[in-house]
C-alpha positions as CSV (number, residue, x, y, z in Angstrom):
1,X,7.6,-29.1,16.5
2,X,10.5,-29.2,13.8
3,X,12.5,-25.4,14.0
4,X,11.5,-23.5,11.3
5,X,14.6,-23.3,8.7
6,X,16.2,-19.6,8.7
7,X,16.7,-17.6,5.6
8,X,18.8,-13.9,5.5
9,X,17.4,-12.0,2.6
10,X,19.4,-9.0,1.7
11,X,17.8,-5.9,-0.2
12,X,20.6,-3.8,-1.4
13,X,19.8,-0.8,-3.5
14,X,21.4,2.6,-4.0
15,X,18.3,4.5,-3.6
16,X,15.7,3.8,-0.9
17,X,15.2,0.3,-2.5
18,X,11.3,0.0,-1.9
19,X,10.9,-1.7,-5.4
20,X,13.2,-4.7,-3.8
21,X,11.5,-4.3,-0.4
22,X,8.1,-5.0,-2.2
23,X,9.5,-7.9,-4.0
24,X,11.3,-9.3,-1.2
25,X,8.1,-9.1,1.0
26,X,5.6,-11.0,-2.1
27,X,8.3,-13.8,-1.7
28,X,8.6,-14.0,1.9
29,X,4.8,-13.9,2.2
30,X,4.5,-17.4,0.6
31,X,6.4,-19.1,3.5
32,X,4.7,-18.7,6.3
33,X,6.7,-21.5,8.1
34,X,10.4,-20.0,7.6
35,X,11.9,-17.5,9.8
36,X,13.2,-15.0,7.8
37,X,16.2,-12.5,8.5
38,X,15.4,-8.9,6.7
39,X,18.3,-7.0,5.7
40,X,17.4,-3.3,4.2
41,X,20.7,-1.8,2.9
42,X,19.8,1.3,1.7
43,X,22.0,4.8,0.0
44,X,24.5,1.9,-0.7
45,X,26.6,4.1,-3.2
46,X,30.4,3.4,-2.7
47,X,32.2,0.4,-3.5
48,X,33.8,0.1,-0.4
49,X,30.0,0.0,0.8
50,X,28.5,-2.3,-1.3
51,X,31.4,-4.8,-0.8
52,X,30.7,-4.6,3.2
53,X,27.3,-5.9,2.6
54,X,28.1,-9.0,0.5
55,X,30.6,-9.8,2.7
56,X,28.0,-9.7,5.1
57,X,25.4,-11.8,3.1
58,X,27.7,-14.2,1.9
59,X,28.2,-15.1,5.7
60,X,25.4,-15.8,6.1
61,X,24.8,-17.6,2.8
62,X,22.0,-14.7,2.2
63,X,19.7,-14.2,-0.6
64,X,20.4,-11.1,-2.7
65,X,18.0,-8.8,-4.3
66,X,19.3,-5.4,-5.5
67,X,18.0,-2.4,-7.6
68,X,21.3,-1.0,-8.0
69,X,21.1,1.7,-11.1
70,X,25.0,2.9,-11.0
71,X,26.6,0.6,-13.2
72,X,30.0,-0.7,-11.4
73,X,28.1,-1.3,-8.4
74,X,25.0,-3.1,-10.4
75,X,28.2,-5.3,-12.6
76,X,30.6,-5.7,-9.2
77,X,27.3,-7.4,-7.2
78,X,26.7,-9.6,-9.9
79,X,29.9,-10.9,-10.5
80,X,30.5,-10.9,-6.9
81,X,27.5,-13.5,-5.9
82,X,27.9,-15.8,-9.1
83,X,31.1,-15.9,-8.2
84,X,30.9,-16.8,-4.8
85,X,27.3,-19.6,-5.6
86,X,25.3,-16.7,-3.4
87,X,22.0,-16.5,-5.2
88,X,21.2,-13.0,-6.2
89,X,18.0,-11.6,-8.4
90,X,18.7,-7.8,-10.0
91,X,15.5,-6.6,-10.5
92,X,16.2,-3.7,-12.9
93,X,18.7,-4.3,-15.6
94,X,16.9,-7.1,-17.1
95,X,14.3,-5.0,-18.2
96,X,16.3,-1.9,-18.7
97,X,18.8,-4.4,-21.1
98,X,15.8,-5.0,-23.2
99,X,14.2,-1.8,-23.4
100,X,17.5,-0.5,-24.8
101,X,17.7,-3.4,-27.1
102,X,14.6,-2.3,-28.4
103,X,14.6,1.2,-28.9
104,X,18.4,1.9,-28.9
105,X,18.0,4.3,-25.9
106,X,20.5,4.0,-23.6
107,X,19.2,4.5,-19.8
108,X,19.9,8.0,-17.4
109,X,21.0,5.8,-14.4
110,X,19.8,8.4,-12.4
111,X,20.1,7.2,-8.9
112,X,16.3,7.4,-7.2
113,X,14.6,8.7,-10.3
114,X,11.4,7.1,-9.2
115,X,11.5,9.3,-6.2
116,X,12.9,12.7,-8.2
117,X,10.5,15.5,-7.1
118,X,8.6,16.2,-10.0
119,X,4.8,17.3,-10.9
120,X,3.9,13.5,-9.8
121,X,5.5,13.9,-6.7
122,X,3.6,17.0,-5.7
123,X,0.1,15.5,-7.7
124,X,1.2,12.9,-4.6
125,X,1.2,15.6,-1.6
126,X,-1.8,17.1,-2.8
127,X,-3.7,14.0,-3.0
128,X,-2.6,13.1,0.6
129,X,-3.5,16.9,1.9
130,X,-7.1,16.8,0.4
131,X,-7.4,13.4,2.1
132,X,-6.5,14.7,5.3
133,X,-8.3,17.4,4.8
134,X,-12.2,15.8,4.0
135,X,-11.3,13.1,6.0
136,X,-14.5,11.6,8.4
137,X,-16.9,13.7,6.7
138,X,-15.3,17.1,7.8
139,X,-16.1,19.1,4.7
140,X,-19.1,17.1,2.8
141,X,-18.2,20.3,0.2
142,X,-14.8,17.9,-0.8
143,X,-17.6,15.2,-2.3
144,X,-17.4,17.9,-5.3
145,X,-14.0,17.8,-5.6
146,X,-12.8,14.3,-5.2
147,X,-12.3,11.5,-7.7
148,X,-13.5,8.6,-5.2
149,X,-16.2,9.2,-2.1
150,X,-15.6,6.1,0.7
151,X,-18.9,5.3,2.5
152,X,-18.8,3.0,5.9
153,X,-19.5,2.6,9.3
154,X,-16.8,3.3,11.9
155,X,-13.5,0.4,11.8
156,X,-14.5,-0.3,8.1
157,X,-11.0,1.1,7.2
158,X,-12.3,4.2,5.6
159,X,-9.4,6.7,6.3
160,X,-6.5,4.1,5.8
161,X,-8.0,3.3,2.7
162,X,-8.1,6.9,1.7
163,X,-4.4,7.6,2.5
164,X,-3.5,4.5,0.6
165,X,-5.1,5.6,-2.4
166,X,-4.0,9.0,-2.3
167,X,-0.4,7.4,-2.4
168,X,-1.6,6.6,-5.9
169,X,-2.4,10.5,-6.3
170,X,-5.8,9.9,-6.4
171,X,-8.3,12.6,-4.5
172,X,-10.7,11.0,-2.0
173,X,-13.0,12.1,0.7
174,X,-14.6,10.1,3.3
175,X,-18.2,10.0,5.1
176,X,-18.5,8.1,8.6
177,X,-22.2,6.4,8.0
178,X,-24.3,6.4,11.3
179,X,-28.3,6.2,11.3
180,X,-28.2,8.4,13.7
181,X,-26.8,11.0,11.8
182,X,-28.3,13.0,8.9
183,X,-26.3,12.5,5.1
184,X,-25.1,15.5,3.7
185,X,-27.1,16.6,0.9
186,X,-23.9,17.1,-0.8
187,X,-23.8,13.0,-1.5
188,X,-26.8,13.1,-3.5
189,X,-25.7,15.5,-5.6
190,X,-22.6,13.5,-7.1
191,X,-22.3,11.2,-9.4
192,X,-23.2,7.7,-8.0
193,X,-20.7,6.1,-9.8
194,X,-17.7,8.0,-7.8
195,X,-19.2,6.5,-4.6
196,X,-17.6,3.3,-3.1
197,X,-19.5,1.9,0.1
198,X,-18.0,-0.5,2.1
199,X,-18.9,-3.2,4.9
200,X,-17.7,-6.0,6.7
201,X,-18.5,-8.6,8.9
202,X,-20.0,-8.0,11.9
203,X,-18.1,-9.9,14.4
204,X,-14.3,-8.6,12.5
205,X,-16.0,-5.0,12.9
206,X,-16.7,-5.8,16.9
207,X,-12.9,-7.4,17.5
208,X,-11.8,-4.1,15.9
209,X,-14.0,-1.9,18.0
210,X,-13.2,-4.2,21.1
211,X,-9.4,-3.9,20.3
212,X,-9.5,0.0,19.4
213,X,-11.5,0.6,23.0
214,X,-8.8,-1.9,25.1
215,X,-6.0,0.6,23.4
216,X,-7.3,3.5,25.3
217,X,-7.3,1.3,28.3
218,X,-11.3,1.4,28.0
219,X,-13.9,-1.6,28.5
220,X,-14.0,-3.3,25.9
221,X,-17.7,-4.4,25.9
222,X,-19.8,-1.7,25.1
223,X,-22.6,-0.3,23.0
224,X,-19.8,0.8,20.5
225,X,-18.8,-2.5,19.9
226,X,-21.6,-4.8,20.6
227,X,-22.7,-6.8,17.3
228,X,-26.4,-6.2,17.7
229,X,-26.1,-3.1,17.2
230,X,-23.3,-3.4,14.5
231,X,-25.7,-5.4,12.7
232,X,-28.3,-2.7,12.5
233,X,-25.4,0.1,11.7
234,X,-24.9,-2.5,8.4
235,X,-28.1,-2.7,7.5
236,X,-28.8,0.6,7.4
237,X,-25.6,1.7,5.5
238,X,-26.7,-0.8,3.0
239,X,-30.1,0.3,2.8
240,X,-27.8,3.6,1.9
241,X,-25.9,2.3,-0.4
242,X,-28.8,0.6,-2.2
243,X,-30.2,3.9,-2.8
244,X,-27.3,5.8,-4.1
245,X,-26.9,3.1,-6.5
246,X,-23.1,2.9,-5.4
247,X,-21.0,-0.1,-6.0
248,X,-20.5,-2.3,-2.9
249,X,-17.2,-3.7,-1.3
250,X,-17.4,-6.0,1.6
251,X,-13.9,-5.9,2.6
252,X,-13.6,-8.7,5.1
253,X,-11.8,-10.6,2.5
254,X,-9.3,-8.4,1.7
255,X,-6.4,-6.2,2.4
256,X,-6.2,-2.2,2.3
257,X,-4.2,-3.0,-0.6
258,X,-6.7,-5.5,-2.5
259,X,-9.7,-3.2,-1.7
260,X,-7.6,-0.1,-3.2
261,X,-7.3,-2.2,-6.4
262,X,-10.5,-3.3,-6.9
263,X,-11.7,0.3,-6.4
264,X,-9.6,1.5,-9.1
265,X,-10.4,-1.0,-11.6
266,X,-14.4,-0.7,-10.6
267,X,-13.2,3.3,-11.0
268,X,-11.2,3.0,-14.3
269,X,-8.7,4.9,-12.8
270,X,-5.0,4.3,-13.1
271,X,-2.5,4.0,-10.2
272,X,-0.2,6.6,-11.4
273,X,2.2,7.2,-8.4
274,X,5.0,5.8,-10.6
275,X,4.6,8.0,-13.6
276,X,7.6,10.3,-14.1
């Protein structure tokens, strides 16, 4: 088999630079049969710094993606790389050109701002504390409180979910769903609609089970993750869910991510972890 060709991708920004990480990672995704060499430069904030780098990724005839906010080090990169025929994509100023355009405002620059700690930052923290804390069902009393309820059996990726969409600085609780365990008589007090139950495949839910009992150095053949029984543990969370009336997410076809959208567009609620 042909080597796979190599590409260096440098992510330069002079905050944390997760806005260029995220974009970096929806390119790299899409070619699955090229090696890729990840370079996070991060708190680049001195020219002396920044120059270091693209010395760096011009070496290695790198592709350049930067959210650099200070102005002589956003201008210096890209003369620097169309100077020098390195490719380079600035994620910000483009926009931040044209908003100005259009309402005359000229932009703070603030280094970070999207990370400043403001009310949305601790709306954030709180959401990720109140997941914690009604996580697995541990206080049915946070069904109450909580703008989303997640339903499913055990490996259905309940509490990742949870944290993810917290993230978003949304409140949600959890409930492990077992037949042999009674429902809080909280859940049938709430409104339906707030309630998202989720399943999966059978045979992914036993590989997960399998996998999650090898990591404690267990067998990995057992009651816990045999598919008969995973089967009925299914059917009777959907016989659940059928009479909540909850909306239904089989999430074997999608990511944490994808499963966190579709919940808040089911929801009409709005990811606003980037509001300032």
């Amino acid at each position: 088999m042909a080597n796979k060709p190599t590409i260096h991708l440098y992510v330069i920004s002079d905050s944390v630079g997760d806005t260029a990480v995220k974009v970096a990672h929806a390119n790299m995704a899409q070619f699955t049969t090229t090696n890729f060499v990840f370079h996070r430069k991060s708190f680049v904030r001195t020219l002396d710094g920044l120059k270091i780098q693209l010395a760096k990724a011009l070496a290695n005839n790198a592709l350049v993606v930067h959210t650099l906010v200070e102005k002589r080090l956003q201008k210096y990169t890209n003369k620097f790389c169309a100077n020098n025929g390195l490719f380079y994509q600035d994620l910000l100023m483009p926009v931040i050109t044209e908003i100005t355009k259009r309402t005359g405002i000229k932009p703070a620059r603030k280094l970070g701002a999207q990370h400043q700690l403001n009310k949305n930052y601790f709306k954030r923290i709180k959401a990720i504390e109140f997941a914690v804390k009604y996580d697995d069902g541990k206080d049915p009393s946070g069904f109450f409180k909580a703008e989303i309820v997640i339903l499913g059996i055990s490996r259905t990726s309940k509490t990742p979910l949870s944290l993810f969409l917290a993230n978003k600085n949304i409140k949600v609780a959890n409930l492990p769903v077992m037949p042999q365990i009674q429902i809080p008589d909280e859940l049938w007090k709430i409104d339906p609609k707030k309630i998202i139950g989720l399943t999966n495949n059978p045979k992914i839910i036993s590989n997960i089970r399998m996998e999650r009992m090898r990591s404690y150095g267990l067998e990995a053949d057992t009651e816990y993750s045999n598919i008969n029984n995973i089967k009925k543990e299914l059917k009777y969370a959907n016989y659940l869910y059928e009479k909540l009336g909850c909306k239904v997410i089989n999430t074997s076809r999608f990511s944490i991510e994808e499963t966190a959208t579709i919940i808040l567009d089911v929801l009409n609620l709005e990811d606003n972890s980037y509001n300032l």
